[in-house]
C-alpha positions as CSV (number, residue, x, y, z in Angstrom):
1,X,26.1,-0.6,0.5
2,X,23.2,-2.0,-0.9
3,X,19.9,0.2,-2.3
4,X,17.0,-0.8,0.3
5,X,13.9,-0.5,-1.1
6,X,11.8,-0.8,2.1
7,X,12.9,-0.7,5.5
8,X,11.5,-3.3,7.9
9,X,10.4,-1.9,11.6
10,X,9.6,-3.4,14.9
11,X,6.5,-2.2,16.5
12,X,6.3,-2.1,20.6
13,X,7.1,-5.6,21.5
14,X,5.1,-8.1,19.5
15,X,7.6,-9.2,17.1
16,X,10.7,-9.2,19.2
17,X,9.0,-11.3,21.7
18,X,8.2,-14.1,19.5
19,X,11.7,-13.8,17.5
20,X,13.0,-14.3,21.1
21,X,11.7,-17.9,21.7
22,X,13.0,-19.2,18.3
23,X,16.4,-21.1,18.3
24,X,19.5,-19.1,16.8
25,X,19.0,-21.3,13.3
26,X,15.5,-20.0,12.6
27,X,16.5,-16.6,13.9
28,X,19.0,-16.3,11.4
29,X,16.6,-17.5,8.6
30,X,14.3,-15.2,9.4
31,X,17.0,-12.0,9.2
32,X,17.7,-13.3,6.5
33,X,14.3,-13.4,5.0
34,X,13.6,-9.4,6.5
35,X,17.3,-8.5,4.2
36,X,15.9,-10.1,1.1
37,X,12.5,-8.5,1.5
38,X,14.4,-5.1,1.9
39,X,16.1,-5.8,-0.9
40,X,14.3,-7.3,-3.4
41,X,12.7,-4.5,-5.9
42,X,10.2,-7.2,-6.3
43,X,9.6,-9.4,-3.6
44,X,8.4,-12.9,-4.8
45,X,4.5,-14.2,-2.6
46,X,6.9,-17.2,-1.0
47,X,8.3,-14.6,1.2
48,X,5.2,-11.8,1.3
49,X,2.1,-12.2,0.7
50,X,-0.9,-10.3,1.0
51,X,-3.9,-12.2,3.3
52,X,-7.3,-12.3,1.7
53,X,-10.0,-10.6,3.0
54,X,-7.8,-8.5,5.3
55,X,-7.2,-4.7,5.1
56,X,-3.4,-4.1,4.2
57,X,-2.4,-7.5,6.4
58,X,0.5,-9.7,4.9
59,X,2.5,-12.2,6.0
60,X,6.2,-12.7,5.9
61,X,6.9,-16.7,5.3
62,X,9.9,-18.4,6.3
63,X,10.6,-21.7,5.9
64,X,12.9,-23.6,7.9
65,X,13.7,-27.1,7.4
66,X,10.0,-28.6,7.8
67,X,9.3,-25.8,10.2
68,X,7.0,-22.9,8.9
69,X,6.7,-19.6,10.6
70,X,4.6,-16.7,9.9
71,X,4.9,-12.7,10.7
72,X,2.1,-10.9,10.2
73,X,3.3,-7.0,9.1
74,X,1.5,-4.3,7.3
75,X,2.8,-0.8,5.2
76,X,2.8,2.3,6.4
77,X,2.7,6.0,4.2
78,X,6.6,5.8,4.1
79,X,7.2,2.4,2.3
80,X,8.0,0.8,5.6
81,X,7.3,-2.4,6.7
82,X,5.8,-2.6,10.6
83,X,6.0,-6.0,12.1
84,X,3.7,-7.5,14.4
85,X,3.0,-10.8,16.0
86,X,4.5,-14.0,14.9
87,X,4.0,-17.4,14.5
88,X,5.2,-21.0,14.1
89,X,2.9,-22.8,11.7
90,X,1.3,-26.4,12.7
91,X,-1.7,-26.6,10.2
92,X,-2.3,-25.8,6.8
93,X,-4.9,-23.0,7.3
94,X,-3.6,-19.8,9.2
95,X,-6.1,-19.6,12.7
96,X,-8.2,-16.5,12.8
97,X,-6.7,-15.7,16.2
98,X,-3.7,-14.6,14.7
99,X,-5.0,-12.8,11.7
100,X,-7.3,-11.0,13.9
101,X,-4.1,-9.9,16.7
102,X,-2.7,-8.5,13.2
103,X,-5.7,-6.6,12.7
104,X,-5.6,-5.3,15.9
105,X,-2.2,-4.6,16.0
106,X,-2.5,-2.1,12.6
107,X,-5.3,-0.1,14.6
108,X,-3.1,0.3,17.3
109,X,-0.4,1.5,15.0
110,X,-1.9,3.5,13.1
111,X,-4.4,5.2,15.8
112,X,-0.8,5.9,17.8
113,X,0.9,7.5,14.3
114,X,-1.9,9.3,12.8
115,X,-0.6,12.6,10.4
């Protein structure tokens, strides 16, 4: 058994639908990606990586083949890592649209687990 250092968690439906529509290849590279994250005792920016000028918003990056696909998550008190939406990558600059559903999405978390 390995020693998880965080623990990755689905919130409501965001993630789940996206991972949904993704063929079973990129499916499994991006369970794989969410293992090594847990992992890793130091998770390297190609896989995480915080987004500028965002409270707390980072991105899980997976590559596949020349497809690139994006899942926006956030930390909560506990060392976990809540998912929300995702994202397949066309252009090099990530669209607001999605950074601001993140956003949105870690209100609606944390106004739904306040302590």
């Amino acid at each position: 058994m390995t020693n998880k250092h965080r623990l990755i968690i689905f919130y409501k439906q965001y993630f789940q639908d996206f991972f949904m529509e993704q063929n079973i290849k990129v499916q499994k590279k991006i369970l794989w990606t969410f293992d090594l994250i847990e992992e890793l005792p130091r998770v390297p920016e190609i896989y995480l990586k915080h987004i500028e000028n965002t409270s707390g918003i980072y991105e899980i990056r997976v590559q596949n083949g020349n497809d690139i696909f994006r899942i926006f998550c956030f930390f909560n008190k506990d060392k976990c890592i809540i998912l929300g939406n995702g994202f397949q990558k066309k252009t090099e600059k990530t669209p607001m649209n999605q950074i601001t559903l993140a956003q949105k999405i870690k209100l609606e978390y944390e106004k739904e687990n306040k302590r």
